[in-house]
N, C-alpha and C positions, 0 to 999 in steps of 0.2 A: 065118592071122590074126596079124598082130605085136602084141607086146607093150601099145602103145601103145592099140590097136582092142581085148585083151582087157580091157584095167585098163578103158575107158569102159564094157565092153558092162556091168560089175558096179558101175561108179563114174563117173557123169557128171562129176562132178567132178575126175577125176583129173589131168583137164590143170594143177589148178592145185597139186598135190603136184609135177608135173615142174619148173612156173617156179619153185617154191619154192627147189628143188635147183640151179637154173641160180643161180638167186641167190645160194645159198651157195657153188657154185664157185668163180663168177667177183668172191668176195668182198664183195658189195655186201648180203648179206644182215644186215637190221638189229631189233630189239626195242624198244618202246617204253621208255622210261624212266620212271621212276615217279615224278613230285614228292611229300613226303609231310609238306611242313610249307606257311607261305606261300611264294610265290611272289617271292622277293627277290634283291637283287644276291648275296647266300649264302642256300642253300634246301639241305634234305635229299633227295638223287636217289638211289635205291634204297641207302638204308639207311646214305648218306654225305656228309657236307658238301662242296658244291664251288661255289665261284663260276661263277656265271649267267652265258654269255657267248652266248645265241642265247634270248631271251624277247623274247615281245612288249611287253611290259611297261616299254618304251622311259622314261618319266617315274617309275614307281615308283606308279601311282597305285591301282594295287587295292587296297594296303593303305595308302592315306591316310583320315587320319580322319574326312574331311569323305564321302569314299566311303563309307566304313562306316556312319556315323551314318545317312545317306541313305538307305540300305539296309534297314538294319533298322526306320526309322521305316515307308517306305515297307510292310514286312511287316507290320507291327500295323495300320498302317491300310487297305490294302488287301488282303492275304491273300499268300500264295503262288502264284500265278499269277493270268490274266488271264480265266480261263476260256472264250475264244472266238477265232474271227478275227478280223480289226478288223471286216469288215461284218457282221457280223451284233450282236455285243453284247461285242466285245473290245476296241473301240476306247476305253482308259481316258482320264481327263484330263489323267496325267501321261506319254500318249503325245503328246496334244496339247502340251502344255505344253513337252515335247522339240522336236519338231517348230519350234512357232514360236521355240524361244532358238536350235536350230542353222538356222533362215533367214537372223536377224537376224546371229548370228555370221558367213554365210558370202555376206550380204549379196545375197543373192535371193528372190526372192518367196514361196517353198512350199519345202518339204522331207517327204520321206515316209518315213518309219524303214523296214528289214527287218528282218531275221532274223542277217544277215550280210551282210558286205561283198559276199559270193561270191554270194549270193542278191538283192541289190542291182544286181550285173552282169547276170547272168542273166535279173533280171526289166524289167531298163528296156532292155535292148539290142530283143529283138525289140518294143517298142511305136515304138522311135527308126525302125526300119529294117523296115519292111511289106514285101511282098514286092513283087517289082520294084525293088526299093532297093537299092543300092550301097554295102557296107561297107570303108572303105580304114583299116588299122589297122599296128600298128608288131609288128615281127615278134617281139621281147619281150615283150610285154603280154602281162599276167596269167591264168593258167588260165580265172580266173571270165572274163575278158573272151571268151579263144577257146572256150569254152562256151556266152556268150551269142548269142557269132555264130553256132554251128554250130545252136543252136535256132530262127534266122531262115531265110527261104528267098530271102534278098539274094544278087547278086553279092557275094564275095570279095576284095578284093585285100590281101596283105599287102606290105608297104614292109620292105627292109631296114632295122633299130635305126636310127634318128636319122637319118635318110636324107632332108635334106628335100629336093633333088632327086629322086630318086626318089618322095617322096609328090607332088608337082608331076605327074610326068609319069603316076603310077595317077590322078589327080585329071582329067588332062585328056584321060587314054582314056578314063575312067568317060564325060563331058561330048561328046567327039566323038563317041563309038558312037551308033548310030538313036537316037531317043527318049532321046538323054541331057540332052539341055537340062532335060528336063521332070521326070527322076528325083529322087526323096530319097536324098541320098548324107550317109554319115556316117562322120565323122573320128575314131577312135579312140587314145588315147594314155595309156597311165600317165603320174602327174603326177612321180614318182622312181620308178626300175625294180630293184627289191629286190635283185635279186642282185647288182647290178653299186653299184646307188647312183649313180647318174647321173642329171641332170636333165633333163627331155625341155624339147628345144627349144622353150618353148611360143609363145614371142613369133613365129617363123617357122612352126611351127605354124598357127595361128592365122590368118597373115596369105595364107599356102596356101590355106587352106580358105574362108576371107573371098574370095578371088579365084575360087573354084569352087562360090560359092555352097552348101556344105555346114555340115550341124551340126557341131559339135564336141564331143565328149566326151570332158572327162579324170576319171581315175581317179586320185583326188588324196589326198593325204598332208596333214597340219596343219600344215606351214608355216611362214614367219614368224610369232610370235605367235598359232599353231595356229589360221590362216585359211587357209591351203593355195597352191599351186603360182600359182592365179590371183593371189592377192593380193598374192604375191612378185612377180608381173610384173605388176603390174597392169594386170591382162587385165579386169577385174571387166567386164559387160554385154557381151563379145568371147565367152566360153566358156558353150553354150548348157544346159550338164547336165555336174554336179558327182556324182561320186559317191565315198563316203568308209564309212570305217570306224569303229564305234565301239568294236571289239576291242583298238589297239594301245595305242597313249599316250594313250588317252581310258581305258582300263585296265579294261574293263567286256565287253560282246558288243554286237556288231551292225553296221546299215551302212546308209546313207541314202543317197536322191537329192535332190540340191539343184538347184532348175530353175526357169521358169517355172510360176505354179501350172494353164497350159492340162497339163504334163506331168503334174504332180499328178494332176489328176483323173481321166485316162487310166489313169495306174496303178492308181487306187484300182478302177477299173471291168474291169482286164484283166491287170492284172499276175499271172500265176500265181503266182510266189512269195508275192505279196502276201495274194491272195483264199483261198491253202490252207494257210494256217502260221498257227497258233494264236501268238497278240501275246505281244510280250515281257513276263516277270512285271514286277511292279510295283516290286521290289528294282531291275532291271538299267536300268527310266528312270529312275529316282529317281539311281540311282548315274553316272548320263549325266551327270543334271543340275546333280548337284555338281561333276564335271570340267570343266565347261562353267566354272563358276564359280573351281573352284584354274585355270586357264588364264589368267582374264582375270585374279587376285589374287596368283598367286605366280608373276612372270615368271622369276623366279632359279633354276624349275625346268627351264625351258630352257637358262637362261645355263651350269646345271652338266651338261647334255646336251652343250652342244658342249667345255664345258673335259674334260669324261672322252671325247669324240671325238677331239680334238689328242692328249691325253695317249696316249689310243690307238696311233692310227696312227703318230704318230712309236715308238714302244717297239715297234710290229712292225716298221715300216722298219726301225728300227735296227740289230734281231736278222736282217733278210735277208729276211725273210717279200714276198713279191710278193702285195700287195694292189691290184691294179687304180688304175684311175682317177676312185675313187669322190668323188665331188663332195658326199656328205654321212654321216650319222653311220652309215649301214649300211657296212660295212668285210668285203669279201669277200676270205678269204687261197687264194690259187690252189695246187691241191696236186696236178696234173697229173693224176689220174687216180681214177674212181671208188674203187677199193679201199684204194689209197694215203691219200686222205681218211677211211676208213673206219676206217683204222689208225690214222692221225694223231687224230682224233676220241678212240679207244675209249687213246689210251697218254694222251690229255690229261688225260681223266677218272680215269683212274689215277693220274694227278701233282696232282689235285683242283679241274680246270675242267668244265666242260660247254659244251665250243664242241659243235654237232651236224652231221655230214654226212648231207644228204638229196639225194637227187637224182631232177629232175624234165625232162624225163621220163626213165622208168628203164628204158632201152634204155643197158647198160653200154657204148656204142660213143658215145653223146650223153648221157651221164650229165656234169650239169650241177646245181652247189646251188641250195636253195632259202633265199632271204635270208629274215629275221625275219618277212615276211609270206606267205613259200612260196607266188612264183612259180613257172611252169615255164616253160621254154623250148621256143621251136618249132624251132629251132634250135639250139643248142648243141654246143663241143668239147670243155669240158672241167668237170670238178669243181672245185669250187668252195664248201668248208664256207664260211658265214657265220659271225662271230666279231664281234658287238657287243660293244663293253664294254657291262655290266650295265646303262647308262644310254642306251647309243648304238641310234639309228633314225633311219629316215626322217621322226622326227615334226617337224620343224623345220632351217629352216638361217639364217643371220644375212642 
C-alpha cells in the first residue's frame, strides 16, 4: 500500500493536504488578506495601511453617502433581509422598483436582479440554450459564463479571443451540420475581458451572428455613462440579453439580466439560480438604487476614473512595467510567471500597496491573473497581477 492509498484509507481528504503542499512548492500558495476598516483608495489590510490597487470598488461608491443613507433607511423600513425567495413572498417593492430603473437605464424591456453577476450567468445561459442548441463563445469569457455553459447540454464551440473569423467559420459549421438551419445557436461574449482590458469586437460581433441567425449575449460592464458595451456601440435592439453586475462600480452586490420581458418571465419560472436564493436584503436594493441615481448626477466620477487611468498607465510604462494592450481603466502588469507575481505582489505590500496576484485557472503551468472582476482563463500562458489604480476598472470608457 503506498503512502498515498494509506493517508485516504484513514483520511478521505487527504488529497487536498497533497495540493496544498504542491502549492507551496511551486510558490503560488496564497492567504486571504484581511480588510479591517472601509473599503477605500487607503484601507487597513492586515493590521496596515496600504493603497488599494485591485478592488472592485472601481467609482468609490460603497462609501458614498447617498449609498449609505439608502441603506440604512431601507433597514428601518424594511428589516434586515427579505425573508423569502422572490416566488414565493421575497419579491419586495424595492426589488421591483430596481428592476424597472435598471430596464429604463439600460434601455430594454425587463430586467430581473440575482444574487450575482456569477449567478446571473449561470442562470440565464441554459434557459438561452435548451438542449439541441449550439453554444459558440470566445475562449476568455468569464468563469460564470464557462459554468453556465457547462450546466447546458448544447453543443460547444469555443472561438479563439477576438477571433472574428473564426467565430464566422464555428458559426457556419454549427448552420451546415444536419438540422442546423433549424437550431438555437447562441453567441457569447464578455462586453470588456478583465484580465487583459480589452474591448470585445461587438460591432463585428454582432453583425456575425445577425448573418447566422443567432442570439447574442454580452456580458457587459457600465460603459459610457454607465450604459454599457451596447450603448458605446450603439448596438441597442442588435444585442438580444444583457447581463451585468451590480458588485463593481455600482459598489453594492448582485447581477441582472437585461432582455426582452418573453426572457423575463422564463427566468422567473426556471431559472435555478433565481427560484433557490433567498432575495437580496432590503439595504443591498435600496443601495443599487441610489447608484443608479450618483451615475446619472455625478458624471465627474467617471471623468476622475479615466484621468487616475492615464495617470496610471503612463507612470507604469514609464517605470518599464509591460502592461499589455489594455484599451480601458483595468491595467494588467505581466510578470511572467506565477510565483514571480506572487513575490512581486507580497514585496508590494511590504513597500505599502496591495496590488493582488491571483491566478485562474491554478494549474502553475497556465497560471494566468484574475483582473478586478476575477476572470479565469480557458486558456492562458502566463501571470498576470491586475494593478487598478484605486479608481481604475472596466466600469466606463470615453
Amino acid at each position: 500500500m503506498t503512502d498515498s492509498v494509506a493517508a485516504r484509507s484513514s483520511n478521505p481528504l487527504a488529497f487536498l493536504d497533497e495540493e496544498i503542499e504542491e502549492l507551496k512548492a511551486k510558490g503560488l500558495y496564497r492567504r486571504l488578506r484581511v480588510v479591517q476598516s472601509e473599503q477605500r483608495s487607503r484601507c487597513v489590510i492586515d493590521g496596515r495601511e496600504v493603497i488599494t490597487l485591485s478592488s472592485n470598488n472601481y467609482l468609490g461608491l460603497n462609501t458614498h453617502p447617498r449609498l449609505r443613507e439608502a441603506a440604512i433607511d431601507a433597514v428601518r423600513r424594511f428589516g434586515a433581509g427579505s425573508g423569502a425567495v422572490r416566488t414565493i413572498a421575497g419579491t419586495m417593492s424595492l426589488h421591483e422598483e430596481l428592476e424597472a430603473r435598471l430596464a429604463a437605464f439600460k434601455h430594454v424591456e425587463a430586467v430581473l436582479t440575482f444574487q450575482s453577476g456569477f449567478t446571473a450567468n449561470t442562470g440565464v445561459i441554459p434557459i438561452l440554450a435548451p438542449e439541441g442548441a449550439a453554444i459558440v463563445s470566445d475562449a476568455l469569457n468569464h468563469a460564470s459564463i464557462i459554468d453556465g455553459i457547462r450546466l447546458t447540454k448544447a453543443e460547444r464551440k469555443i472561438f479563439p479571443h477576438a477571433d472574428i473569423d473564426a467565430l464566422r467559420t464555428a458559426l457556419g459549421e454549427v448552420r451546415a451540420a444536419p438540422g442546423g438551419a433549424d437550431r438555437v445557436v447562441l453567441v457569447i461574449t464578455d462586453g470588456v475581458f478583465s484580465m487583459d482590458g480589452d474591448i470585445a469586437r461587438l460591432p463585428e460581433i454582432v453583425e456575425a451572428a445577425e448573418e447566422a441567425e443567432a442570439i447574442v449575449m454580452v456580458d457587459d460592464v457600465l460603459g459610457r455613462n454607465g450604459r454599457g458595451s451596447i450603448d458605446h456601440f450603439g448596438l441597442h435592439g442588435r444585442v438580444h440579453v444583457q447581463v451585468g453586475t451590480l458588485s463593481k462600480a455600482i459598489g453594492v452586490l448582485g447581477g441582472y439580466v437585461a432582455s426582452p420581458a418573453t426572457l423575463r418571465v422564463m427566468l422567473e419560472h426556471r431559472s435555478r439560480p433565481f427560484l433557490f436564493s433567498t432575495s437580496h436584503p432590503p439595504a443591498v436594493a435600496a443601495a443599487c438604487l441610489a447608484a443608479i441615481d450618483v451615475l446619472e448626477n455625478e458624471p465627474e466620477l467617471i471623468e476622475r476614473l479615466w484621468q487616475n487611468t492615464r495617470f496610471f498607465k503612463a507612470g507604469l510604462a514609464r517605470l518599464g512595467f509591460d502592461i499589455g494592450h489594455s484599451e480601458t481603466p483595468i491595467t494588467p502588469v505581466i510578470a511572467g510567471s506565477g510565483a514571480l507575481a506572487m513575490k512581486l505582489s507580497d514585496r508590494l505590500f511590504e513597500e505599502g500597496s496591495s496590488p493582488r496576484a491571483s491566478a485562474s485557472p491554478p494549474s502553475p503551468t497556465t497560471a494566468r491573473e484574475c483582473g478586478p472582476s476575477s476572470p479565469p482563463s480557458t486558456a492562458a500562458t502566463s501571470w498576470r497581477p491586475a494593478w487598478p489604480h484605486s479608481r481604475g476598472s472596466a466600469a466606463s470608457w470615453p
